[in-house]
N, C-alpha and C positions, 0 to 999 in steps of 0.2 A: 856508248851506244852510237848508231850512226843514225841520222836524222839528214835530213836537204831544205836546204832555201835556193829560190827562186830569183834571180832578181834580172836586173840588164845591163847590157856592157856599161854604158853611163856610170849605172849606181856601183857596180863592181868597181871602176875604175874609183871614183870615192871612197868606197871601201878598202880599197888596196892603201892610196894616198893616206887615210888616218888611222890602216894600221890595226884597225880592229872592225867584227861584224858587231855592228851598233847598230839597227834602227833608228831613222829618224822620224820623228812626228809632231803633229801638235803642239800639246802638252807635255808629255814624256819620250822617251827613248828606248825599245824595244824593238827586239827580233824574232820575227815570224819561224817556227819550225814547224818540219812534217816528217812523220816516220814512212810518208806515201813519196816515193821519188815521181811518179803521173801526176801528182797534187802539184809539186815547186815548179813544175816544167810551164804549168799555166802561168805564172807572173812572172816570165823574163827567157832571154835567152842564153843565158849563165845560167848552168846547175852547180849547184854546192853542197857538196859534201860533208859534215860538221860532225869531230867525233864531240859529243855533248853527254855528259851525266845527269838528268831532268834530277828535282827535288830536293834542291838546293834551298828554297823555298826565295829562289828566284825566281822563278820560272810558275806557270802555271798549266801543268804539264798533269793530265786527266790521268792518275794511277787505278780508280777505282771507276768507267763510266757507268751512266746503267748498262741495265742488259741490253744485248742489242748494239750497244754503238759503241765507237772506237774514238779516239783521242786521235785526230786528221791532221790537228794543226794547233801547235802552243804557242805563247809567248817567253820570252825569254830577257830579263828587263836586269840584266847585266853583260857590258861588251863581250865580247867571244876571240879569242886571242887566235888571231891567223895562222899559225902554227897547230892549231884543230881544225881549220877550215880548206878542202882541197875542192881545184874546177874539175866536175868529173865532166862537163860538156860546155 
């Protein structure tokens, strides 16, 4: 499935340098997806492409929401091998 993250030339260039999309934070290590390509475009100036399989049960990726709402944006709390990931802007 294709999905997009968001990020900026900075963090892109980090991401490139280690080789894999890993989130950094806090606590733990996680990356933000969205299946809304208008949603990733808000946090950076790199858009990213990600073909990604949600349900790995790494990931917490909304299969069933309620009515009404849609799954906007997951986590994903396993690196992402750059070889799935292309700059589409």
């Amino acid at each position: 499935m294709k999905f997009y993250h968001g990020t900026t030339i900075d963090k892109w260039k980090q991401i490139q340098f280690e080789g894999i999309l890993f989130g950094e934070h806090k606590s733990y290590r996680y990356t933000y997806l969205t299946p809304d390509i208008e949603m990733a475009k808000k946090y950076g100036d790199v858009l990213l492409e990600v073909d990604y399989t949600p349900g790995s049960k790494k990931d917490n990726y909304g299969y069933n929401p309620p009515e009404g709402q849609e799954c906007w944006q997951f986590s994903v709390f396993e690196p992402i091998e750059l070889n799935r990931v292309r700059v589409i802007k």
